[in-house]
GULUM-390679 format. One record per residue: x, y, z of N, C-alpha, C, CB in turn. Coordinates in steps of 0.1 Angstrom, whole numbers, padded with zeros to 4 digits, always signed. Glycine has a CB too. Layout:
N
XYZXYZXYZXYZ
...
END
This chain:
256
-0016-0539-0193-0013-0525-0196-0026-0517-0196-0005-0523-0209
-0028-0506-0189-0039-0498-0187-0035-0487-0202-0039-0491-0170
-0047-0487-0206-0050-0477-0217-0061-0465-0215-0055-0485-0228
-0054-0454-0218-0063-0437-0214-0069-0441-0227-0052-0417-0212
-0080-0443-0228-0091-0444-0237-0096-0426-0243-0103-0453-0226
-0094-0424-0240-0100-0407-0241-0086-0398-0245-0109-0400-0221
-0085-0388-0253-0076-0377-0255-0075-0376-0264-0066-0375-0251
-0071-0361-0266-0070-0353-0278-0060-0346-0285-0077-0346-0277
-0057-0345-0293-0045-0341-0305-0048-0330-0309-0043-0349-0318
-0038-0325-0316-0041-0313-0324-0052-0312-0333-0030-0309-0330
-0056-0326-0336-0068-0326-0346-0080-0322-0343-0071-0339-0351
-0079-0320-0328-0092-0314-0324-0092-0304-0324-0097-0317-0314
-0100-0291-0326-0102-0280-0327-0097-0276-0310-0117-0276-0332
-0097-0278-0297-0096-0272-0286-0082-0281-0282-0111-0272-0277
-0074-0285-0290-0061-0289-0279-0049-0288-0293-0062-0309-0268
-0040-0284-0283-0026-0284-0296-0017-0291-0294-0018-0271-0300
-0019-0303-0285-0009-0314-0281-0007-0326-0289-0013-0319-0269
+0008-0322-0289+0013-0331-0301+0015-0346-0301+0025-0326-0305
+0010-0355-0314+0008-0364-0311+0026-0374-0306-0002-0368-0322
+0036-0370-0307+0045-0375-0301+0045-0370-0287+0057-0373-0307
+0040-0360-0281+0046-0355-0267+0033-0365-0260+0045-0335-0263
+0022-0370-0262+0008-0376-0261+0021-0394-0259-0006-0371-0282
+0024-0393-0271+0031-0406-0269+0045-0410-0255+0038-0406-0284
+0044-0402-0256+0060-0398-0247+0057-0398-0231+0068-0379-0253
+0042-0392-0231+0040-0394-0211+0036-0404-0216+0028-0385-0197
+0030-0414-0224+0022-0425-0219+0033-0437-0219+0008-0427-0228
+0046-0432-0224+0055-0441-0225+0065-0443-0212+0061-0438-0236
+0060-0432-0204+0069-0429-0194+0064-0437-0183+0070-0415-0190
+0045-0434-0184+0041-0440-0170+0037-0455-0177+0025-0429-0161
+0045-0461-0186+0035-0479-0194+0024-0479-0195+0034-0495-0185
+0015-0470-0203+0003-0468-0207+0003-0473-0225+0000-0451-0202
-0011-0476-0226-0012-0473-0241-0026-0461-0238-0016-0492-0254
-0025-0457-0258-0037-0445-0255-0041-0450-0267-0034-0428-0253
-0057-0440-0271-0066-0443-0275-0070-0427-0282-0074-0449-0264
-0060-0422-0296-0067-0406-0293-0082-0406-0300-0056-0393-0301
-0085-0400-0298-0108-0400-0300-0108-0383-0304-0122-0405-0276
-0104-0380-0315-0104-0366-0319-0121-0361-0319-0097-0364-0334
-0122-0349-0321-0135-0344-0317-0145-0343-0331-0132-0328-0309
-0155-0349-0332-0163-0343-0341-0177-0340-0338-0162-0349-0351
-0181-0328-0341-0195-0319-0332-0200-0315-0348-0189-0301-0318
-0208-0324-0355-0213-0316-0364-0222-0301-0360-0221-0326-0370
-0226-0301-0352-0238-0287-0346-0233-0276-0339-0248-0292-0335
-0222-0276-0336-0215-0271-0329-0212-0254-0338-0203-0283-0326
-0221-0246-0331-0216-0231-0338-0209-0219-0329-0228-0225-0344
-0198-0224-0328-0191-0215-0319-0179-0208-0325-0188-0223-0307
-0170-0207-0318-0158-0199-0322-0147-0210-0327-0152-0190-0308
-0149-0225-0319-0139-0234-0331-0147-0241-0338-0130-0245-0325
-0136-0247-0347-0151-0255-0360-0145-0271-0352-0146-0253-0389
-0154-0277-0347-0150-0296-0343-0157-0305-0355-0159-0302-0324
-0146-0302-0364-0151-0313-0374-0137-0312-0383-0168-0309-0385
-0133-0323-0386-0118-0326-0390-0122-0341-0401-0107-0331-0373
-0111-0341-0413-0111-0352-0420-0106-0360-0417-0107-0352-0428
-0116-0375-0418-0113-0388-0413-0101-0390-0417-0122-0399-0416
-0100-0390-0438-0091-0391-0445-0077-0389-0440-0093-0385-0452
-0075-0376-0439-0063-0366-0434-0057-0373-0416-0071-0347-0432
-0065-0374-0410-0068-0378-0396-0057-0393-0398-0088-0381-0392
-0067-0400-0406-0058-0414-0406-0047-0416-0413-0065-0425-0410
-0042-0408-0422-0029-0407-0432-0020-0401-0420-0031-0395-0447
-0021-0391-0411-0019-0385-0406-0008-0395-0394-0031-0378-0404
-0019-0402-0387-0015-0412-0373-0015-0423-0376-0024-0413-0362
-0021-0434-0389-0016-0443-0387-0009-0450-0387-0019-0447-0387
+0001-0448-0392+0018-0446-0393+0022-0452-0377+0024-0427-0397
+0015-0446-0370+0021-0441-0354+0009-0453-0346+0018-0419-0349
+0000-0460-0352-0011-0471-0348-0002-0485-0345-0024-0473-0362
-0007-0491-0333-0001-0501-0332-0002-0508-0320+0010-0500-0334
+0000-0517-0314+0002-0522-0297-0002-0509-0286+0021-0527-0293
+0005-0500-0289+0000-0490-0279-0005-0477-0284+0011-0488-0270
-0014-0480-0295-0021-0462-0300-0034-0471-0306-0010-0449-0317
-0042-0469-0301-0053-0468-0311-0064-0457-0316-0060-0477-0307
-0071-0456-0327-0075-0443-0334-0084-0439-0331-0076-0443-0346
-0092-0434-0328-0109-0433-0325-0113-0420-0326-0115-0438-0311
-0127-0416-0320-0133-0406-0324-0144-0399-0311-0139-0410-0337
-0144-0393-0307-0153-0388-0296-0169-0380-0307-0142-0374-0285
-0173-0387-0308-0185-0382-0316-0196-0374-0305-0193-0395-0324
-0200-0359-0309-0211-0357-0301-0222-0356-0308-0209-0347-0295
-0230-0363-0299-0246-0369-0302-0258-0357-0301-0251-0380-0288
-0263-0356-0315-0272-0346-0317-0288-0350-0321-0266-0337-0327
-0295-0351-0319-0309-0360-0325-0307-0354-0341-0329-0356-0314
-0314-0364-0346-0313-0359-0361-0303-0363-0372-0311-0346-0361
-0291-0365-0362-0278-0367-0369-0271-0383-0372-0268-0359-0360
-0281-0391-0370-0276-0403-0373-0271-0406-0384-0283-0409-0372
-0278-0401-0397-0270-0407-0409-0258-0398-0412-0280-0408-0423
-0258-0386-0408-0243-0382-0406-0232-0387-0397-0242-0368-0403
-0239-0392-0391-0225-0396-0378-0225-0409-0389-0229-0401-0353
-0231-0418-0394-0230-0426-0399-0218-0428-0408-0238-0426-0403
-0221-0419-0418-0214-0415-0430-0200-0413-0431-0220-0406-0435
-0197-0401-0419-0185-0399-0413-0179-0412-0405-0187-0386-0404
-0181-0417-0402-0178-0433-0395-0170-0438-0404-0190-0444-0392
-0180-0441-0415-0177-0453-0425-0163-0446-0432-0191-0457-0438
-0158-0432-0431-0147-0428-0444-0132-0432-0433-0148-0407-0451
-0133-0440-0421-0120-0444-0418-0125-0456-0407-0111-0430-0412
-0115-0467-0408-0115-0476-0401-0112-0475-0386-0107-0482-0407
-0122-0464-0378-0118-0460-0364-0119-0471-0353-0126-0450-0360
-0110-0472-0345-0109-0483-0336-0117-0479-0323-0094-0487-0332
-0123-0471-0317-0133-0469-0309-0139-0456-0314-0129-0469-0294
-0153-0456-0312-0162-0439-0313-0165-0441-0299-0179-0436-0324
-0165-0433-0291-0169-0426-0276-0180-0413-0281-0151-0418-0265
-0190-0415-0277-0202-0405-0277-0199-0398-0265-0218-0412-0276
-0209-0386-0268-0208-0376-0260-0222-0367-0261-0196-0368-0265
-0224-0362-0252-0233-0347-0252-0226-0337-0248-0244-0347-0243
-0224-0326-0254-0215-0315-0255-0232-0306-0257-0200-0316-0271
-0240-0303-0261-0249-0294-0262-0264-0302-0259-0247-0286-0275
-0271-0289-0253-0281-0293-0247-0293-0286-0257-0280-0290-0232
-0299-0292-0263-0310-0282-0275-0305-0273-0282-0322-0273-0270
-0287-0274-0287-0283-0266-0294-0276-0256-0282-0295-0262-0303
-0275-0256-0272-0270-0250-0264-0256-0256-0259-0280-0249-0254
-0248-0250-0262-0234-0254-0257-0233-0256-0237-0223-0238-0263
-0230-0265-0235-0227-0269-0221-0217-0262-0215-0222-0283-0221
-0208-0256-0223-0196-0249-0214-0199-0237-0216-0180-0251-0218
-0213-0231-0220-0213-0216-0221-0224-0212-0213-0215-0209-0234
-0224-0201-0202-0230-0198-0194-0242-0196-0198-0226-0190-0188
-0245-0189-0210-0258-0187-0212-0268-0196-0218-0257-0178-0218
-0260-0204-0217-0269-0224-0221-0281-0225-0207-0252-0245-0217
-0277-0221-0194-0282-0221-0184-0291-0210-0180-0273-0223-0176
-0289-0199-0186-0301-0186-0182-0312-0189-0183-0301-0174-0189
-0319-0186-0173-0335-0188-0170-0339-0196-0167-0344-0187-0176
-0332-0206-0161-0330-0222-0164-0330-0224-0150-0316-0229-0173
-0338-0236-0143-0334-0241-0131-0326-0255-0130-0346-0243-0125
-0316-0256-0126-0307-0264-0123-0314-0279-0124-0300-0261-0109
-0326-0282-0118-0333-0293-0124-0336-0290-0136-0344-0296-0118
-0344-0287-0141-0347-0283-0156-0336-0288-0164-0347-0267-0158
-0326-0281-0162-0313-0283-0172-0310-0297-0171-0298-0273-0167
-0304-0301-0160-0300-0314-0156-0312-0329-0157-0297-0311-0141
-0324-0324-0159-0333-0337-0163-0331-0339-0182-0353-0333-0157
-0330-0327-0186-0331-0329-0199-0317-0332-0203-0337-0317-0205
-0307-0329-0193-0292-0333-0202-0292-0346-0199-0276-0326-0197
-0299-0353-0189-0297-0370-0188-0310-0378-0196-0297-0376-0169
-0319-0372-0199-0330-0377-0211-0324-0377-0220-0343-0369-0215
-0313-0365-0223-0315-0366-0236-0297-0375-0243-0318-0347-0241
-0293-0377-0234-0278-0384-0233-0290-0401-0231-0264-0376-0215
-0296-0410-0224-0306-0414-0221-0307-0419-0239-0317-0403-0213
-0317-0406-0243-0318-0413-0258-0312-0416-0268-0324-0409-0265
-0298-0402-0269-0289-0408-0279-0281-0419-0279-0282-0401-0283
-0278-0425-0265-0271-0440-0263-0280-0446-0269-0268-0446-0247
-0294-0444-0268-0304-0459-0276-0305-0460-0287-0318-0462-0275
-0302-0442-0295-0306-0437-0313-0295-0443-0314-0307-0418-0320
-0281-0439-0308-0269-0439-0318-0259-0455-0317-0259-0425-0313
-0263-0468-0325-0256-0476-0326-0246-0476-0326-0256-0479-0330
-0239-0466-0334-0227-0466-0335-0212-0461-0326-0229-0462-0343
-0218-0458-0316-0208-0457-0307-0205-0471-0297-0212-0444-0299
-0192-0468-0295-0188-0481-0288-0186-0479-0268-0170-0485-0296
-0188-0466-0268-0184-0459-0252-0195-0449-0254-0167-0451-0249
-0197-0445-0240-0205-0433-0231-0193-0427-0226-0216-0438-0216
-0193-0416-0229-0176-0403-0222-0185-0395-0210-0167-0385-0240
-0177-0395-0201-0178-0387-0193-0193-0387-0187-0172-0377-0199
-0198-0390-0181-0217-0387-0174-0214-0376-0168-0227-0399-0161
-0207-0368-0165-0207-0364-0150-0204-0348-0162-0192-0374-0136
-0200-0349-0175-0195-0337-0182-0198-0320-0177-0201-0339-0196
-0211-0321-0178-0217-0310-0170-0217-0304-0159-0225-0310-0169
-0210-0310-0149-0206-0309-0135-0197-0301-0131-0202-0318-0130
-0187-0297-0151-0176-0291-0148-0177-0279-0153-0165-0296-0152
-0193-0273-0158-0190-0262-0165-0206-0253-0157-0189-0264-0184
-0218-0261-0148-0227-0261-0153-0229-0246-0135-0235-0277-0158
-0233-0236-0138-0226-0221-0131-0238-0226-0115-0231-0199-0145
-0242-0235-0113-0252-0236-0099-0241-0236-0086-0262-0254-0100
-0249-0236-0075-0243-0240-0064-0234-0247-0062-0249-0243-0057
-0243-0260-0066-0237-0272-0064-0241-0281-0077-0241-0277-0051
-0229-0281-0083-0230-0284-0100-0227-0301-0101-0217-0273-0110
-0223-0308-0090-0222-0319-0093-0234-0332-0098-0217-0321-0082
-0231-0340-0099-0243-0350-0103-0244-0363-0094-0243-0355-0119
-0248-0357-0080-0246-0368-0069-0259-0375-0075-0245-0363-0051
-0251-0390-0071-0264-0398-0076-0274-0398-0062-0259-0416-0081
-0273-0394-0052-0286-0393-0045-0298-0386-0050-0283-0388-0034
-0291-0374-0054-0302-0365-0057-0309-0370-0075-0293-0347-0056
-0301-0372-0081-0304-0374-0098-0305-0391-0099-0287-0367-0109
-0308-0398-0087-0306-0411-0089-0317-0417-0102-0309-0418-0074
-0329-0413-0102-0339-0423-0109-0334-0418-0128-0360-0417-0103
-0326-0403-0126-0325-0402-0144-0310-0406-0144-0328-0384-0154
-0298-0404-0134-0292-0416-0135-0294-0430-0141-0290-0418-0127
-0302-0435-0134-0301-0452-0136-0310-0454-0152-0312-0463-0121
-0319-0442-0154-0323-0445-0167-0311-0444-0184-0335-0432-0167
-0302-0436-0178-0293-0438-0187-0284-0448-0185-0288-0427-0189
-0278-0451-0171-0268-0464-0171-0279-0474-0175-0260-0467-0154
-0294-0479-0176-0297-0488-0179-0298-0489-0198-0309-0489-0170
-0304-0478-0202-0298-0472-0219-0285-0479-0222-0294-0452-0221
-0271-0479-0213-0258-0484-0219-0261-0497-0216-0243-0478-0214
-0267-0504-0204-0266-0518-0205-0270-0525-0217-0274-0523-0196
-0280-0523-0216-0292-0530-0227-0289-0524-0243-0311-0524-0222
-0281-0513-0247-0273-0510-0259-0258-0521-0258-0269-0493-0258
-0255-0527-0249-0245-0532-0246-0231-0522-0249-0246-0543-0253
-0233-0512-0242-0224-0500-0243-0211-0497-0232-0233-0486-0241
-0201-0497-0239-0190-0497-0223-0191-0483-0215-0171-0500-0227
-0195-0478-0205-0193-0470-0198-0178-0462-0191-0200-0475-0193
-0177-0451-0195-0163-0444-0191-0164-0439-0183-0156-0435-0199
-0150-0445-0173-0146-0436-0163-0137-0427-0167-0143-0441-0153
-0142-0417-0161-0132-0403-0165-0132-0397-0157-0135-0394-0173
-0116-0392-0158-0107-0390-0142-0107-0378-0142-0090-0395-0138
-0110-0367-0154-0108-0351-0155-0110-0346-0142-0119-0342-0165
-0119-0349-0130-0126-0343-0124-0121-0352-0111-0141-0341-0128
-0106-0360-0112-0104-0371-0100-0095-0364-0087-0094-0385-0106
-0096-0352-0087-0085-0349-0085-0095-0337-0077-0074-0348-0097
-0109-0339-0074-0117-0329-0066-0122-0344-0055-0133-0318-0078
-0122-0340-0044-0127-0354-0033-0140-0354-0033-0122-0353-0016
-0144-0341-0039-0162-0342-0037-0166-0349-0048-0172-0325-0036
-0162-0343-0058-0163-0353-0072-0162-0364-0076-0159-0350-0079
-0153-0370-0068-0150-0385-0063-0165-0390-0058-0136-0385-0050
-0165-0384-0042-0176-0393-0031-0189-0394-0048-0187-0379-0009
-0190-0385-0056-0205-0387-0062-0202-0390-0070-0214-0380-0064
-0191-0393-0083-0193-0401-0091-0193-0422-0084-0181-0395-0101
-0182-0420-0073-0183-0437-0070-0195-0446-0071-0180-0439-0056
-0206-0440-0064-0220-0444-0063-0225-0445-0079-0230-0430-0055
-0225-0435-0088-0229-0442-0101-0221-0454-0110-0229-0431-0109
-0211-0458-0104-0200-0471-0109-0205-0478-0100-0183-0470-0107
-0206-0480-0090-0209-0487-0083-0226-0493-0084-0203-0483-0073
-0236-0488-0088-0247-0486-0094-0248-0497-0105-0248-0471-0098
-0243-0487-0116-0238-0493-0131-0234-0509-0126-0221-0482-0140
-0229-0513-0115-0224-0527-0118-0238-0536-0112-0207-0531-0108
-0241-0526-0102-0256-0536-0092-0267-0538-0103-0266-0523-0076
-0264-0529-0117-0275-0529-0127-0271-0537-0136-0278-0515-0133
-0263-0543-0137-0256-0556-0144-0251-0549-0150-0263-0566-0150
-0240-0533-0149-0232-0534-0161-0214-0539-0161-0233-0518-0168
-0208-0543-0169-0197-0549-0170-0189-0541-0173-0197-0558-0176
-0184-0538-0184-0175-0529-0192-0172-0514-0191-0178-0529-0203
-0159-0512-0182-0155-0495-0183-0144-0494-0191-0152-0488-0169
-0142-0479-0200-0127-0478-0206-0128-0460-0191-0125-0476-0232
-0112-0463-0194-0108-0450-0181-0104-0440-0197-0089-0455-0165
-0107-0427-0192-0100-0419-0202-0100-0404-0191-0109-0418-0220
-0088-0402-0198-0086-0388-0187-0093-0374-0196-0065-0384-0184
-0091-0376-0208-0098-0364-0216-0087-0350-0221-0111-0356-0205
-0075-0358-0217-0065-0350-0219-0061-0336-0233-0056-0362-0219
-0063-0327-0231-0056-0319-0243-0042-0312-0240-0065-0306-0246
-0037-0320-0232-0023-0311-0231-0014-0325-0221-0026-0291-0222
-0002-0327-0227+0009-0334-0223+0008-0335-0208+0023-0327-0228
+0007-0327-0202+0010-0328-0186-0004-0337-0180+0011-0310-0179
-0013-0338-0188-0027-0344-0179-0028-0360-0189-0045-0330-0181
-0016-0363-0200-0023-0377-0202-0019-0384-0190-0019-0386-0217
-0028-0397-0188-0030-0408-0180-0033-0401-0165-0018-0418-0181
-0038-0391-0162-0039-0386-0149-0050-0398-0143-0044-0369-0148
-0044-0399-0131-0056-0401-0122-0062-0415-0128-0067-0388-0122
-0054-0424-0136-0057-0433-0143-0058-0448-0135-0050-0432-0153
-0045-0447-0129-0043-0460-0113-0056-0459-0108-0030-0456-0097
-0062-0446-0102-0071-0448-0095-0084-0450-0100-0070-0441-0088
-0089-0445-0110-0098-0449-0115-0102-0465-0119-0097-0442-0124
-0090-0476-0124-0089-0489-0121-0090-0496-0108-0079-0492-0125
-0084-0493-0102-0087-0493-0088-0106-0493-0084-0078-0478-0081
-0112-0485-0087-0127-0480-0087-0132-0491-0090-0133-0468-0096
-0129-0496-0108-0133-0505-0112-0129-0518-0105-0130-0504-0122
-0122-0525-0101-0118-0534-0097-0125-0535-0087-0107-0534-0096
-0129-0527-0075-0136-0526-0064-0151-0532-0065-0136-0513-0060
-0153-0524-0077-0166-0529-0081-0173-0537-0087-0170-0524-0083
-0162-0549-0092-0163-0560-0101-0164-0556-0115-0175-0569-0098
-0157-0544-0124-0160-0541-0135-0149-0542-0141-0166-0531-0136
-0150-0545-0154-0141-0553-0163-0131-0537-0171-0153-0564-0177
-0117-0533-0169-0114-0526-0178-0111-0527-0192-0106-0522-0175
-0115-0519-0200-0115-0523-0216-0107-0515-0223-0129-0522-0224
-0101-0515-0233-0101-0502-0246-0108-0512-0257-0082-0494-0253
-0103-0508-0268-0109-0508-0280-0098-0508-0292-0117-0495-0280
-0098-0522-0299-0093-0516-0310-0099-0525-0324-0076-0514-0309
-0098-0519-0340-0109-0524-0343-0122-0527-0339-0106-0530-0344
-0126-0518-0331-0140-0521-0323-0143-0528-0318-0149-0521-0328
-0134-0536-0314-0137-0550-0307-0130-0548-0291-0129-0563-0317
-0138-0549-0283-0130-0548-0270-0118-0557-0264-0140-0550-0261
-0109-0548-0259-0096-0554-0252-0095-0549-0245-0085-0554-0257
-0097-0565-0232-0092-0567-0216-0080-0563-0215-0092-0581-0209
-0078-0554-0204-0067-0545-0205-0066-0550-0185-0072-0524-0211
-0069-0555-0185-0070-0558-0166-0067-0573-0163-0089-0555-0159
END
């Protein structure tokens, strides 16, 4: 049974999808899921992404079992280790998926993260710095999304073909090897053919570099997009000798 490793509930500040309707496509298409609510300690914007573990797990685990596991999408800020820490330890989460959501305090989905900024510029420092917190932050069990910035970032050509970004590419897929970190595929963006031809090359990369372990997650905030584009993303993997995973109790489960 394939598991959407990635998505979000109402617990996250940016989605209001309920955790039965969340349950209900994934029951339709034989999926299990994985919800990974949002927490952005740094994050100063118009939503607050920080939610109680406490409340969180009183909440869903009731609803934990064979096909739900609990987790957390943590975004990675330098500095913040003993808080991501701390927040960890107040609930028994079955995967943490890291993230880079801001770049020096600069929000990724806001245009003006990029002013003055040359598209290299921006893009060497968002993969250095994703790069280091895979190596700072033990505690995550997944890399979400590499490609995140592709979908917000205002250039020509906003993708992250690995021809062009190949050498800070491989510096971060080599960061998840050697962390022994599972790498996500994520289908948000499966459903563009250009976005496809350039993420393939970095999976297929990731495996020539000895890495093993992908979980698929669609990144879903709303009923109509869980498990999108999830067949095919396995499919990817499979092609390229890579093992599908989720997570529960932190311990990885072959799902393939």
């Amino acid at each position: 049974m394939l598991f959407d490793s990635h998505l979000h509930t109402e617990v996250s500040a940016d989605s209001e999808m309920k955790a039965r309707d969340a349950l209900a496509a994934a029951e339709a298409q034989g999926i299990g899921l994985v919800f990974t609510e949002h927490i952005d300690f740094s994050y100063q914007g118009k939503l607050d992404f920080i939610f109680s573990p406490e409340e969180y797990w009183e909440m869903y685990e009731p609803l934990r079992g064979e096909r739900l596991s609990l987790g957390v999408e943590l975004g990675m800020v330098p500095g913040e280790l003993e808080m991501a820490k701390e927040f960890l330890a107040r609930a028994p989460f079955d995967e943490v998926i890291g993230s880079i959501h801001l770049i020096d305090g600069g929000d990724i989905y806001e245009p003006s993260t990029y002013e003055g900024k040359t598209q290299e510029e921006v893009y060497l420092r968002y993969f250095t710095l994703m790069r280091d917190m895979v190596r700072q932050n033990p505690y995550i069990d997944t890399l979400a999304h590499i490609d995140y910035i592709a979908r917000y970032a205002p250039y020509e050509r906003p993708g992250i073909s690995y021809e062009v970004w190949h050498d800070a590419i491989d510096e971060v897929l080599r960061a998840v090897i050697e962390t022994d970190t599972a790498l996500e595929i994520n289908t948000r963006r499966f459903g563009d053919r250009l976005a496809m031809k350039e993420l393939a090359p970095i999976y297929r990369r990731y495996a020539e570099m000895g890495g093993r372990d992908v979980t698929l997650g669609s990144d879903a905030h709303k009923k109509e997009t869980v498990g999108a584009h999830l067949a095919l993303a396995a499919q990817m993997a499979e092609a390229y000798g890579l093992r599908t995973v989720t997570f529960h109790e932190r311990k990885r489960v072959n799902v393939q």
